[in-house]
C-alpha positions as CSV (number, residue, x, y, z in Angstrom):
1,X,-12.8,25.4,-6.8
2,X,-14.1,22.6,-4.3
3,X,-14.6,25.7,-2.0
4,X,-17.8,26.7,-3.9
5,X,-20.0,23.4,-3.4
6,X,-20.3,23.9,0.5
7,X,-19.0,23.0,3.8
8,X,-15.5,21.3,4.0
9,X,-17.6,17.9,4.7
10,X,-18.9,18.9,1.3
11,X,-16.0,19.3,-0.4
12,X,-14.0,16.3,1.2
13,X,-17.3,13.7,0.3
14,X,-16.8,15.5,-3.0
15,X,-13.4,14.5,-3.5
16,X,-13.6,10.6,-1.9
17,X,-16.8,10.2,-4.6
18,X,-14.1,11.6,-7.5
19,X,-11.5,9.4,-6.0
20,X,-13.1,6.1,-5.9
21,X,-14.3,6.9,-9.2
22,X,-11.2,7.3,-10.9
23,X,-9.9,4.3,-9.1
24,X,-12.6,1.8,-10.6
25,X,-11.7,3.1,-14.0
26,X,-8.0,2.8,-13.3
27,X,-7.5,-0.1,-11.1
28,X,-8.7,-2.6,-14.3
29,X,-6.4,-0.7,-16.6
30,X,-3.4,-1.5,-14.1
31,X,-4.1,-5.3,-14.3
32,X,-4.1,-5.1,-17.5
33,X,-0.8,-3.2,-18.2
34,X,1.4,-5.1,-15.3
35,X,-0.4,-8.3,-16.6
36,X,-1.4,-8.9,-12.9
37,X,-3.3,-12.2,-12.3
38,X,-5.4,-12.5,-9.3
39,X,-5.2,-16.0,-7.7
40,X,-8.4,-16.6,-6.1
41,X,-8.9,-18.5,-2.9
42,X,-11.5,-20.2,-1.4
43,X,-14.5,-18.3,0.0
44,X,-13.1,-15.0,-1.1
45,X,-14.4,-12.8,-3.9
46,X,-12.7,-11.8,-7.2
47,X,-12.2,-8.4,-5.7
48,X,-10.7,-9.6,-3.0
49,X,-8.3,-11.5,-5.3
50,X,-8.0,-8.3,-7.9
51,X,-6.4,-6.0,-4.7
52,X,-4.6,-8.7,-3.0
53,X,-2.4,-9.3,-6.2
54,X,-2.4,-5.6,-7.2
55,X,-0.6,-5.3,-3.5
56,X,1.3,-7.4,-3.8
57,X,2.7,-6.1,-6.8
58,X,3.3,-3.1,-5.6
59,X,4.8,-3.7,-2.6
60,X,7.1,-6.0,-4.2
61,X,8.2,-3.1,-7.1
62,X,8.8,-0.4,-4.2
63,X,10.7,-3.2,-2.2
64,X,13.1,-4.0,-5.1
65,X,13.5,-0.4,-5.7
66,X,14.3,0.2,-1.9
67,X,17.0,-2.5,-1.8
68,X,18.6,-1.4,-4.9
69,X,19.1,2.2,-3.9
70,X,20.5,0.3,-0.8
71,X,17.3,1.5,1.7
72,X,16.6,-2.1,2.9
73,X,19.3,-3.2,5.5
74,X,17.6,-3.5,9.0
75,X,15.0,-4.6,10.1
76,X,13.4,-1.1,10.7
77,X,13.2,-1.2,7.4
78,X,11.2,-4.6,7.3
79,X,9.2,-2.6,9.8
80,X,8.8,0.4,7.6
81,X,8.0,-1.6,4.9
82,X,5.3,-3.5,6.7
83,X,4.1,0.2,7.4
84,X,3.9,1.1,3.8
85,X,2.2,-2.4,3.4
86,X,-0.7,-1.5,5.8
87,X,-0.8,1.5,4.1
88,X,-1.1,0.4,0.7
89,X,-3.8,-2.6,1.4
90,X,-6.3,0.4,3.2
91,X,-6.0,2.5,0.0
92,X,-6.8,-0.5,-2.1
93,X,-8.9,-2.4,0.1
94,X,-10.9,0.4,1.0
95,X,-11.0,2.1,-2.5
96,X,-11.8,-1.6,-3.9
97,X,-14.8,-2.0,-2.0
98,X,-13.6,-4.6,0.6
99,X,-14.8,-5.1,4.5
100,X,-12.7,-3.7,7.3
101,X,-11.8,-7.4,8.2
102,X,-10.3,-8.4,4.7
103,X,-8.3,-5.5,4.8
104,X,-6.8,-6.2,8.1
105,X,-6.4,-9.6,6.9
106,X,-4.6,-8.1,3.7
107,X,-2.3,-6.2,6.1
108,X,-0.7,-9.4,7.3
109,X,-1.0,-11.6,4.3
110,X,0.9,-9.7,1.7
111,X,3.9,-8.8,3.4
112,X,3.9,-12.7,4.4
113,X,3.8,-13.6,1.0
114,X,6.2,-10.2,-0.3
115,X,9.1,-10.2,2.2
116,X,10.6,-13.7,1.9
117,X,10.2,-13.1,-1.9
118,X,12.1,-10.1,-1.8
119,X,14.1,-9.5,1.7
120,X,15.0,-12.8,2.6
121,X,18.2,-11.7,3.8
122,X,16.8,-9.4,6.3
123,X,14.3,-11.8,7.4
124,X,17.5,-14.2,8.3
125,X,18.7,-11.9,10.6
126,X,15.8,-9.8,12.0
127,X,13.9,-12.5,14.3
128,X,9.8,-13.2,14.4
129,X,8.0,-12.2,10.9
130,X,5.1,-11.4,13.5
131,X,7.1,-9.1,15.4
132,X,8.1,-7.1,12.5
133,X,4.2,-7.4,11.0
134,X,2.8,-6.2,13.7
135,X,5.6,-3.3,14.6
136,X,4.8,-2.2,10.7
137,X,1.2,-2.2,11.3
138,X,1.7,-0.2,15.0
139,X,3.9,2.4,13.2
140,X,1.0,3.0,10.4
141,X,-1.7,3.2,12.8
142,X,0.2,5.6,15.1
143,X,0.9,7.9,12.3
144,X,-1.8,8.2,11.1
145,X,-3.5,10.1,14.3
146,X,-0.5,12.2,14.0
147,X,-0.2,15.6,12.3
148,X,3.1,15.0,10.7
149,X,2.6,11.5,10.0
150,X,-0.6,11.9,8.1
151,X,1.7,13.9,5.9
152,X,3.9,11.4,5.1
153,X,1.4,8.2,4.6
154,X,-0.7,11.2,2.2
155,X,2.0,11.6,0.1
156,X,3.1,8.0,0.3
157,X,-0.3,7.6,-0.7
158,X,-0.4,10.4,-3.6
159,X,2.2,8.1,-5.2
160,X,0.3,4.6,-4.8
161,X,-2.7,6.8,-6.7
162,X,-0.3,8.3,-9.2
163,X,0.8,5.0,-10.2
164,X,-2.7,3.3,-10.4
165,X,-3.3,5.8,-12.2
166,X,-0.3,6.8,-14.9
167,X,1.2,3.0,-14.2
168,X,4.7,4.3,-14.7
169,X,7.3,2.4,-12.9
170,X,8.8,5.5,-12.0
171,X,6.3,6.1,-9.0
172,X,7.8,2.7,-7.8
173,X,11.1,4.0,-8.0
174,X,9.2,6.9,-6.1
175,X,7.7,4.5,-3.2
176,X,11.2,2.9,-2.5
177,X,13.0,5.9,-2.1
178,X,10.1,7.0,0.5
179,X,10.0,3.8,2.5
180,X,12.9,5.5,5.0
181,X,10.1,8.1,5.4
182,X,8.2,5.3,7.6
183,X,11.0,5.0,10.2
């Protein structure tokens, strides 16, 4: 259907104007359902705050459901988790409306403030939080200039908007199951 507006360029600015649409009619919704309260801090903006705890969230739903299928044991799967981390503060950082440098500052900050909440006992065990961070972040960068690595962070990503947008729990259940996709 796209197919009949145009070039490819056409049809892929097409579909990023649809999708950011549907996000800023979704994204409040989500708040509102999860009961999500965004903690501002100083000298950043509410949107900033809005994304940050919606990531939070999230990662912290898909990380419970990864350890309770028994998918977080090692610290590759820290690592894979800080992967889908970075993945998951682009999507909303960028869909949100947020500079390049808040993201990248997102992409550290939430697992920092997720993984001791949730895998403690891997971070025990598993050495420098750093380390793993920034192992998470190379892994999400290098696969995403790869061919079959942009497949996986898409759908990884498909699910992130399926649940912004349908806010079942079930596409949590979905995310944990696909964080051993990231090692």
């Amino acid at each position: 259907m796209f197919g009949w507006f145009g070039s490819k360029k056409q049809e892929r600015d097409l579909r990023d104007t649809l999708s950011l649409h549907k996000f800023e009619m979704e994204f409040p919704k989500l708040l509102e359902t999860f009961k999500i309260v965004p903690n501002r801090r100083a000298s950043k903006t509410e949107r900033y705050a809005e994304v940050e705890s919606a990531a939070r969230f999230i990662l912290e739903g898909a990380l419970k459901e990864a350890a309770r299928s028994g998918k977080m044991n090692t610290q590759d799967d820290l690592a894979a988790a800080a992967a889908f981390s970075a993945l998951l503060c682009a999507y909303l950082g960028t869909c949100g409306g947020l500079e390049d440098s808040d993201v990248r500052e997102l992409q550290g900050f939430v697992p920092g403030y997720v993984f001791p909440r949730v895998a403690a006992h891997l971070m025990k065990s598993s050495g420098d939080f750093r380390t793993i961070v920034s192992k998470g972040l190379f892994k999400y960068e290098s696969m995403s200039k790869k061919g079959k690595g942009t497949q996986v962070l898409e759908r990884l990503e498909d699910n992130v908007v399926q649940f912004i947008c349908q806010r079942d729990p079930q596409y949590l259940e979905a995310l944990g199951q696909s964080l051993g996709d990231l090692k």
